[in-house]
N, CA, C and O of each residue as an XYZ file, in Angstrom:
664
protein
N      91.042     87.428     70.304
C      90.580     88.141     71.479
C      90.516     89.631     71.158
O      91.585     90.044     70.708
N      89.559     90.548     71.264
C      89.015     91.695     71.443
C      89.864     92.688     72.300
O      89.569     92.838     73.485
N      90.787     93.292     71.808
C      90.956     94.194     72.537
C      90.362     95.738     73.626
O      89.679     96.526     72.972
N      90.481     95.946     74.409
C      89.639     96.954     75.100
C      90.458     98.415     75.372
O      91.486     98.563     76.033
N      89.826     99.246     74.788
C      90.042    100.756     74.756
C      90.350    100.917     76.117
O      89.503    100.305     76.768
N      91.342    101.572     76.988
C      91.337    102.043     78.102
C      91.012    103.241     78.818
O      91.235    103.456     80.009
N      90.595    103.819     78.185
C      89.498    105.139     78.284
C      88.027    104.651     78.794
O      87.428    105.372     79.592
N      87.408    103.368     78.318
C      86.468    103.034     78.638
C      85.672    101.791     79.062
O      84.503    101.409     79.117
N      86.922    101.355     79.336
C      86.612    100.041     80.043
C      87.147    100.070     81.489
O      88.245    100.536     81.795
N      86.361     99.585     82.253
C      86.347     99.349     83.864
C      87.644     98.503     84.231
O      87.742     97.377     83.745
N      88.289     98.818     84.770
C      89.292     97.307     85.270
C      88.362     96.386     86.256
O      87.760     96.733     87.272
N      88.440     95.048     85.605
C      87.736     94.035     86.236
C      88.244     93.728     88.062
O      87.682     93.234     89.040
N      89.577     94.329     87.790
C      89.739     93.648     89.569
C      89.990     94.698     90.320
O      90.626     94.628     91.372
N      89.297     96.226     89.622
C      89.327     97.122     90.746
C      87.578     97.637     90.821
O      86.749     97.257     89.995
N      87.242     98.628     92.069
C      86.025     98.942     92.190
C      85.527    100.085     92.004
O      85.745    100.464     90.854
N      84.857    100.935     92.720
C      84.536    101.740     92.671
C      85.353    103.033     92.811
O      85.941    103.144     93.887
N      85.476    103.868     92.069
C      86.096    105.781     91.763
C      85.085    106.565     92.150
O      83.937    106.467     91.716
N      85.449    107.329     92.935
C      84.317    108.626     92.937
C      85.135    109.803     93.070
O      86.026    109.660     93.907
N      85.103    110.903     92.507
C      85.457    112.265     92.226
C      84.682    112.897     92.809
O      83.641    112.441     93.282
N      85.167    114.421     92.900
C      84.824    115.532     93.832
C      85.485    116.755     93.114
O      86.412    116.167     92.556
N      85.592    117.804     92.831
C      86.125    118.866     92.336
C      85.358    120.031     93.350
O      84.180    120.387     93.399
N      86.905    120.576     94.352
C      86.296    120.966     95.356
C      87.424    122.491     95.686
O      88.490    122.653     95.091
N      86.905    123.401     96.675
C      87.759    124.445     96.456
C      89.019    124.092     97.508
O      89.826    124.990     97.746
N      89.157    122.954     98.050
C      90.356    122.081     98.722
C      89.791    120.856     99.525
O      88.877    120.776    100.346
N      90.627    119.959     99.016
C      90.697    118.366    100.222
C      91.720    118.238    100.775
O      92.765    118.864    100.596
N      91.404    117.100    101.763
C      92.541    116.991    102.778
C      92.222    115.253    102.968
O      91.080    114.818    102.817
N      93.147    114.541    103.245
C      92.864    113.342    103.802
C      93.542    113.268    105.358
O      94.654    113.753    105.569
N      92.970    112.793    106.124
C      93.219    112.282    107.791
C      92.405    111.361    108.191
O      91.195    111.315    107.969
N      93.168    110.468    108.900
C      93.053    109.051    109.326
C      91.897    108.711    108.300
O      90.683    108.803    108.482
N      92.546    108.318    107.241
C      92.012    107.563    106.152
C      90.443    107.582    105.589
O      89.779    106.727    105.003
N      90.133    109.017    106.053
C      88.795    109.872    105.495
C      89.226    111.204    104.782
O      90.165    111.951    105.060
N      88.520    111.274    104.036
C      88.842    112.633    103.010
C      87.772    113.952    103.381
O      86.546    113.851    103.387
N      88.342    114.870    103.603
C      87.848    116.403    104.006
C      87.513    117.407    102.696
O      88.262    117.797    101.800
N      86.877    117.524    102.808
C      86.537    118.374    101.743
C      85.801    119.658    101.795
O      84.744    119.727    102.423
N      86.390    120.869    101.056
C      85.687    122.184    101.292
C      85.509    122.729    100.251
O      86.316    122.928     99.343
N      83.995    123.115    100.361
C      83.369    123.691     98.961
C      83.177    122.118     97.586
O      83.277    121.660     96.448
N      82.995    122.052     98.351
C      82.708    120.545     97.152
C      81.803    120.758     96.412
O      80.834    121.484     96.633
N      82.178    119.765     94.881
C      80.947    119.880     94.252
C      80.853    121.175     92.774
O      80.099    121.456     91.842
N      82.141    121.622     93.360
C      81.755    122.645     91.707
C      82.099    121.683     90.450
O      82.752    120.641     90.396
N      81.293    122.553     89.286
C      81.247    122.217     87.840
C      81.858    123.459     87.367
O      82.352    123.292     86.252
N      81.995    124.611     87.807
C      82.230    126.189     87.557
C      83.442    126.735     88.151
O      83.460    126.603     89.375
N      84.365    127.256     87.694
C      85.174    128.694     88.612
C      85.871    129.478     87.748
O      85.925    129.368     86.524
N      86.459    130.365     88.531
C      87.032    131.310     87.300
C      85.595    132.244     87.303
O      84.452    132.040     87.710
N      86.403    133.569     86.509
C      87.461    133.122     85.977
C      89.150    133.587     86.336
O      90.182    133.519     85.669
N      88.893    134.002     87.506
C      89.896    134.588     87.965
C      90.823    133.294     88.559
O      90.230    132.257     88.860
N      92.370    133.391     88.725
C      92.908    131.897     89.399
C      92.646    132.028     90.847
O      92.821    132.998     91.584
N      92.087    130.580     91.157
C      91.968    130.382     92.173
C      92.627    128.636     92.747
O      92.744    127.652     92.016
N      92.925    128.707     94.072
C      93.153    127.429     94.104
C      91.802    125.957     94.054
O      90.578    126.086     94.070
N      92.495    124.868     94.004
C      91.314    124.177     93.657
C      91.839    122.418     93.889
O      92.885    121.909     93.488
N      90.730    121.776     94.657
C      91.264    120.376     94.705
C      90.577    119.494     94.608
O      89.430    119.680     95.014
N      90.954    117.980     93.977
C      90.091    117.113     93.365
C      90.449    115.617     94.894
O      91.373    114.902     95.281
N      89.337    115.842     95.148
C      88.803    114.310     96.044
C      88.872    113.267     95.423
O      88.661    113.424     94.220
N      89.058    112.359     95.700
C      88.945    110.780     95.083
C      89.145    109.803     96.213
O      90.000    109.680     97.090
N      88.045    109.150     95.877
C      87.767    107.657     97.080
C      88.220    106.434     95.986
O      87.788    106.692     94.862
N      88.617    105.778     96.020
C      88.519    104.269     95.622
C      88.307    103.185     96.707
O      88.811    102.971     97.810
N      87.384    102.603     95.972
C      87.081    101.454     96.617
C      88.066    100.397     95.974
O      88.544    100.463     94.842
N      88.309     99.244     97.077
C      88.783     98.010     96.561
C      88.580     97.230     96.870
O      88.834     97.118     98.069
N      88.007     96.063     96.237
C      87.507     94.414     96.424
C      88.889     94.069     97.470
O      90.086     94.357     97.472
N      88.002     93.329     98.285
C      88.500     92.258     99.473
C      90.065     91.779     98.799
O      91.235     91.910     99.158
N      89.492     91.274     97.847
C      90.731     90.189     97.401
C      91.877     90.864     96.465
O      92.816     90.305     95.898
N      91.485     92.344     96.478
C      92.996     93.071     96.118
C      93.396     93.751     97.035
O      93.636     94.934     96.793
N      93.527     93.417     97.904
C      93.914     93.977     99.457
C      95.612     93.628     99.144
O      95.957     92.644     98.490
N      96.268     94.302     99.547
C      98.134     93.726     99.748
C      98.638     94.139     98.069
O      99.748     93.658     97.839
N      98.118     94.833     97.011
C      98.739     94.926     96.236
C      98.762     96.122     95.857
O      97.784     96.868     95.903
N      99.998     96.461     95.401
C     100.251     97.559     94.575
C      99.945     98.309     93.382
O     100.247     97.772     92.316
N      99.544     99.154     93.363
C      98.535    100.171     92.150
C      99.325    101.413     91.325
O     100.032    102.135     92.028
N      99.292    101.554     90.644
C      99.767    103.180     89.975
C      98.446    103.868     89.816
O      97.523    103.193     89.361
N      98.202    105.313     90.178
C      96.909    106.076     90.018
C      97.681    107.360     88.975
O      98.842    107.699     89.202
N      97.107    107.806     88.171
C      97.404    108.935     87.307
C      96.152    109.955     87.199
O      95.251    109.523     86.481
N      95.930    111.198     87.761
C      95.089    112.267     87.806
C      95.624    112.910     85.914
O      96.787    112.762     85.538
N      94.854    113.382     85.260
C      94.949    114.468     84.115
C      94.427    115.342     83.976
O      93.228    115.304     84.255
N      94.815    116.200     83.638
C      93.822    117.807     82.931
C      93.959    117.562     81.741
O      94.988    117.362     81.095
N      92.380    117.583     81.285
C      92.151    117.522     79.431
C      91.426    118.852     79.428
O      90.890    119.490     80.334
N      91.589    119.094     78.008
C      90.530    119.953     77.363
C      89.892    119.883     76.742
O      90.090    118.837     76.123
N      88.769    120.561     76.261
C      87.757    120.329     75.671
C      87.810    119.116     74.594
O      86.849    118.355     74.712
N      88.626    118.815     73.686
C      89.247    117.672     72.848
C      89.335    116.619     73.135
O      89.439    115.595     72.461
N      89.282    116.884     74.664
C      90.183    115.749     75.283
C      91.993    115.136     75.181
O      92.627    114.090     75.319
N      92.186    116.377     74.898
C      94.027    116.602     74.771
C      94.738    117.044     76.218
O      94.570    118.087     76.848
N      95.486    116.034     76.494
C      96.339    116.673     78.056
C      96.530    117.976     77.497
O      96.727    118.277     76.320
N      96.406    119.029     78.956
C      96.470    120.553     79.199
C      97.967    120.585     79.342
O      98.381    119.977     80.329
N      98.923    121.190     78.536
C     100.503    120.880     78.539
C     100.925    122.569     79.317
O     100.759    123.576     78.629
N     101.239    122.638     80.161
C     102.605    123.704     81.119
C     104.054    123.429     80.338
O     104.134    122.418     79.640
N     104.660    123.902     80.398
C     105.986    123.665     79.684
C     106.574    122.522     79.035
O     107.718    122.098     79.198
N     105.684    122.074     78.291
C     106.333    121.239     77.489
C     105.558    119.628     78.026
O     105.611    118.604     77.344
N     104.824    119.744     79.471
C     104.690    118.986     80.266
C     103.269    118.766     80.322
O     102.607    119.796     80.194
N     102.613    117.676     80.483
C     100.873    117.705     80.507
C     100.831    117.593     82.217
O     101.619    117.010     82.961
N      99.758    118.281     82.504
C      99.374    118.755     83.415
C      98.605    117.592     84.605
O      97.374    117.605     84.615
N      99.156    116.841     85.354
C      99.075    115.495     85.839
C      99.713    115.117     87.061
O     100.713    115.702     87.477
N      99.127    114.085     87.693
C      99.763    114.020     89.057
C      99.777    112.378     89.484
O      98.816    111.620     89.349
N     101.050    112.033     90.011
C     100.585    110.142     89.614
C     101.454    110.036     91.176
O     102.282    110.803     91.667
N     100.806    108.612     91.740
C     101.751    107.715     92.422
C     100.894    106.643     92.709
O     100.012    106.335     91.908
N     101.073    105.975     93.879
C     100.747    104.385     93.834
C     100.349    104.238     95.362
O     100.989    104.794     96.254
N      99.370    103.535     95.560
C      98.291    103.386     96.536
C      98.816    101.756     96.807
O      99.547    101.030     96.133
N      98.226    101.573     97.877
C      98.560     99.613     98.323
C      97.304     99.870     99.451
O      97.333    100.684    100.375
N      96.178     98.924     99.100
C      95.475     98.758    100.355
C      95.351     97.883    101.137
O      94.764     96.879    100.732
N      95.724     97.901    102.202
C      95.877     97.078    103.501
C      94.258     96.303    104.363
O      93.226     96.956    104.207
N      94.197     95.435    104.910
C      93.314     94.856    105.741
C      93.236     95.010    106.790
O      93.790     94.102    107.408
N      92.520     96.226    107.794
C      92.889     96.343    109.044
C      92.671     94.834    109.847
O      92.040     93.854    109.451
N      93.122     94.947    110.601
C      93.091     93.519    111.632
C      91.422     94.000    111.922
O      90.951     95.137    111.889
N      90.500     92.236    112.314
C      89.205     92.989    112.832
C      88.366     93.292    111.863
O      87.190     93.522    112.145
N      88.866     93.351    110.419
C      88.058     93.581    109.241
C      86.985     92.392    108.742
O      87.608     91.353    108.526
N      85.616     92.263    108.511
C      85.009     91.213    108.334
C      85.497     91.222    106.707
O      85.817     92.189    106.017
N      85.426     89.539    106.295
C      86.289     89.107    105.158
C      85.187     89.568    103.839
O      83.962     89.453    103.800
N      85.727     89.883    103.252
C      84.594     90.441    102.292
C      84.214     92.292    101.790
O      83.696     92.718    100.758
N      84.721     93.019    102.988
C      84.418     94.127    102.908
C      85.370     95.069    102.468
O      86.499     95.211    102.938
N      84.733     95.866    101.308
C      85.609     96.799    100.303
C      86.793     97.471    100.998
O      86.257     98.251    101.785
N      88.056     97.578    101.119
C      88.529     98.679    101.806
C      88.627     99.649    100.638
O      88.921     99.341     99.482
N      88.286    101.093    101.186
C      88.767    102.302    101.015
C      89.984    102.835    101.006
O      90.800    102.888    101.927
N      90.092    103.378     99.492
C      91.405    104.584     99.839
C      91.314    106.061     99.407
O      91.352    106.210     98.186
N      91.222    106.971    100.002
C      91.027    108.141     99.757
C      92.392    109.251     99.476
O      93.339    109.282    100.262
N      92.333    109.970     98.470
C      93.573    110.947     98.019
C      92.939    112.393     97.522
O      91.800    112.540     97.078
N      93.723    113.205     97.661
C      93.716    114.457     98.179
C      94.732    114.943     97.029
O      95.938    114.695     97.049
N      94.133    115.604     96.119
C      95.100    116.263     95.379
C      94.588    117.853     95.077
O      93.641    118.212     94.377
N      95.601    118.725     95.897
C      95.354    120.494     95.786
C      95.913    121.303     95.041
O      97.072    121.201     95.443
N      95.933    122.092     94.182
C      96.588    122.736     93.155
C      96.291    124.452     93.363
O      95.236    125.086     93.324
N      97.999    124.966     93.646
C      97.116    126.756     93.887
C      96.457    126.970     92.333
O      97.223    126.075     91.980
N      96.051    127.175     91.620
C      95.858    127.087     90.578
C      96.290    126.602     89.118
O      97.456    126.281     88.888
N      95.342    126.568     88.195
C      95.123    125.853     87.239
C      95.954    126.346     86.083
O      96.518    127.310     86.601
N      96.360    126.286     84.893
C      96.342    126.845     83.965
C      95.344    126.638     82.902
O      95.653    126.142     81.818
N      94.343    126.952     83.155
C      93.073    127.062     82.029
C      92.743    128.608     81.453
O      93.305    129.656     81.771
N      91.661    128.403     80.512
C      91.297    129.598     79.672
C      90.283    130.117     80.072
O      89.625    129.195     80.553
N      89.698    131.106     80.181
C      88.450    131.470     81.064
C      87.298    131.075     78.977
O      87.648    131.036     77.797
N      86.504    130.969     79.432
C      85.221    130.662     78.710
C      85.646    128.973     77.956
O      85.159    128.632     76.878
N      86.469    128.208     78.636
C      86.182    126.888     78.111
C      85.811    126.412     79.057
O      85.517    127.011     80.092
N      85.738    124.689     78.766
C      85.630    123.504     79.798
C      86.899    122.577     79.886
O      87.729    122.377     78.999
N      86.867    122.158     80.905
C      87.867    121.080     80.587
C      87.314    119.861     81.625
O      86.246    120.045     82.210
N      88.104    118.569     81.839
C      87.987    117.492     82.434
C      89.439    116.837     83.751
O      90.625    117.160     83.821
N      88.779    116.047     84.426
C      89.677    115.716     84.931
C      89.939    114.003     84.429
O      88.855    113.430     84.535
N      90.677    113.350     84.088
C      90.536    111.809     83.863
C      91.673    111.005     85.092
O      92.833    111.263     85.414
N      90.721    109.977     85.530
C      91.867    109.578     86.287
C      91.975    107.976     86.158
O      90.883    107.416     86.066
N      92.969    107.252     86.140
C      93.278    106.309     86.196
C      93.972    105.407     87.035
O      94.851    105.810     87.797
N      93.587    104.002     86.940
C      94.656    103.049     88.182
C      95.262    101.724     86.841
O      94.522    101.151     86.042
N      96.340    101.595     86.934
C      97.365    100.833     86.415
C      97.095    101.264     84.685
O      97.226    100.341     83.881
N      96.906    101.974     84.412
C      96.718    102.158     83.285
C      95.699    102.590     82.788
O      95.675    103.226     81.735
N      94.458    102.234     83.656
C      92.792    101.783     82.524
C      92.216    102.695     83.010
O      92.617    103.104     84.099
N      91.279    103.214     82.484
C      90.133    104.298     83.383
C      88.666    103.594     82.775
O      88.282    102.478     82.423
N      88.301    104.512     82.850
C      86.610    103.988     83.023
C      85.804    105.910     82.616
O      86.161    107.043     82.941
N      84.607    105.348     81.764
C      84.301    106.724     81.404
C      83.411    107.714     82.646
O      82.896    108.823     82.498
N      83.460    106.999     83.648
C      82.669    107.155     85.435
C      83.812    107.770     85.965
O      83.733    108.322     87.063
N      85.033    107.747     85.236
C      86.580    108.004     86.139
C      86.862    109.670     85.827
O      87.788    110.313     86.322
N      85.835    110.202     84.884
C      86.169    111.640     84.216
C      85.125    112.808     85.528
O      84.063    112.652     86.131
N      85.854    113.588     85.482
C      85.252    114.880     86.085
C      85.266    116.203     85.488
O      86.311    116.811     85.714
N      84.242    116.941     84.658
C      84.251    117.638     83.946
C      83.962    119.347     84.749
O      83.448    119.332     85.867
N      84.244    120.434     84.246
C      84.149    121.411     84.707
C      84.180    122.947     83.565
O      84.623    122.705     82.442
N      83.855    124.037     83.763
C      83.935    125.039     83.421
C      84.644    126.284     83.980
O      84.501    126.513     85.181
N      85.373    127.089     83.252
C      85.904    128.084     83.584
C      85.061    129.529     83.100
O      84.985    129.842     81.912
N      84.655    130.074     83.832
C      83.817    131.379     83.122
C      84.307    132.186     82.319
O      85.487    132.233     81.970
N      83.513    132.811     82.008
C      84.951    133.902     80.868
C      84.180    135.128     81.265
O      82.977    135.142     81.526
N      85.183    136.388     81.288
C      84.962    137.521     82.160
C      83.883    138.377     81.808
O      83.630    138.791     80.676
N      83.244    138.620     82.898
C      82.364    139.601     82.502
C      82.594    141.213     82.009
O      83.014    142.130     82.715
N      82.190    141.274     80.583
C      82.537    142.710     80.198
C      81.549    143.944     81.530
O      80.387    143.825     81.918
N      82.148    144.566     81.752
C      81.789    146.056     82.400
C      80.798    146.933     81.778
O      80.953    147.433     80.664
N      79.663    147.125     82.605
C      78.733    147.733     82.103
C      79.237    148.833     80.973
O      80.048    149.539     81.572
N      79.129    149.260     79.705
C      78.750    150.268     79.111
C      78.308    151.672     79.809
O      77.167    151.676     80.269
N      78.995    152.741     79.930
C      78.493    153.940     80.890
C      78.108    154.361     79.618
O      78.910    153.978     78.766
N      77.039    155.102     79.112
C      76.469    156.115     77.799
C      76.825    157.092     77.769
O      76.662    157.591     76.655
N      77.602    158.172     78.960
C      77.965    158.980     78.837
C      79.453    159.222     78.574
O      79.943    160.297     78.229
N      80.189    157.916     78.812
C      81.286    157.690     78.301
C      81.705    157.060     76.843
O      82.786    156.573     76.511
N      80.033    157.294     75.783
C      80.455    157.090     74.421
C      80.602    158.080     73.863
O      81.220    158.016     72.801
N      80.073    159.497     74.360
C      80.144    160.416     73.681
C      78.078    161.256     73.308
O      76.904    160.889     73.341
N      78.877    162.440     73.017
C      77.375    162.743     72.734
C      77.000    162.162     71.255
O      77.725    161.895     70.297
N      75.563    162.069     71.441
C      75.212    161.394     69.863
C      74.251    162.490     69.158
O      73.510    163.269     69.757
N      74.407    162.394     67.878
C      73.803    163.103     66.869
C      72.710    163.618     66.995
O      71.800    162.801     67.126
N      72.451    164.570     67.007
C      70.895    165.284     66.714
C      70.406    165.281     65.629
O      71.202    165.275     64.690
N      68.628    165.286     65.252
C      68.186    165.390     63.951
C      68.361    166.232     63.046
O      67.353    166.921     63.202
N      68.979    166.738     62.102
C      68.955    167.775     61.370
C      68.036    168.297     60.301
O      68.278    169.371     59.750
């Protein structure tokens, strides 16, 4: 039997991931809020910043328990390490069947993760990867840029006077 990379294989008994990289989310009554959604860009100054995520889940994994793991990579694709520590955010989701639910239909779970800022480099990129019980999927990555600062106009009169012809 063939083993499967978990970077890029789908888990068969979960559904749909969708990402958001947004300047903050919020979840209430089991819809996700989102403001400024949609960047690929910031920086390069710190700012705060938060990543949306919906999962969908098939009917028939309703009642079970999940582990989700958010990451910051860099350009390499190497966890972004803070003290010693890679830069990451994990816990565990269970989706329920509201009463009234027709049999068959995906439930939703939506999470909200806000960070006052990042520790990134201004003129790289980095990614977000996220995972459920282990596996991700290469649809599960959210990529982004940090600008790198703009140098200050040149004043000419603050280089000095320049040479005359002799």
């Amino acid at each position: 039997m063939e083993s499967m990379d978990p970077t890029t294989s789908m888990t068969p008994l979960l559904g749909r991931v969708t990402m958001l990289f947004a300047d903050a989310a919020q979840v209430a009554d089991r819809k996700l809020y989102i403001l400024g959604g949609g960047l690929t860009v910031i920086g390069p100054m710190p700012q705060p910043v938060g990543v949306a995520i919906g999962i969908e889940i098939p009917w028939d994994r309703a009642n079970i328990s999940h582990e989700w793991r958010l990451e910051l990579l860099d350009e390499d694709g190497h966890p972004v390490m803070i003290g010693g520590q890679p830069v990451a955010v994990a816990g565990r989701f269970e989706a329920g069947r509201p009463p009234g639910l027709k049999p068959g239909t995906p439930l939703s779970v939506p999470l909200a993760i806000n960070f006052p800022n990042l520790p990134v480099t201004p003129g790289l990129s980095y990614s977000w990867q996220f995972s459920i019980d282990g596996a991700s999927h290469t649809d599960w990555r959210l990529s982004f840029h940090v600008r790198a600062p703009i140098a200050p106009p040149v004043d000419p009169r603050a280089v000095g006077p320049r040479s005359s012809d002799t």
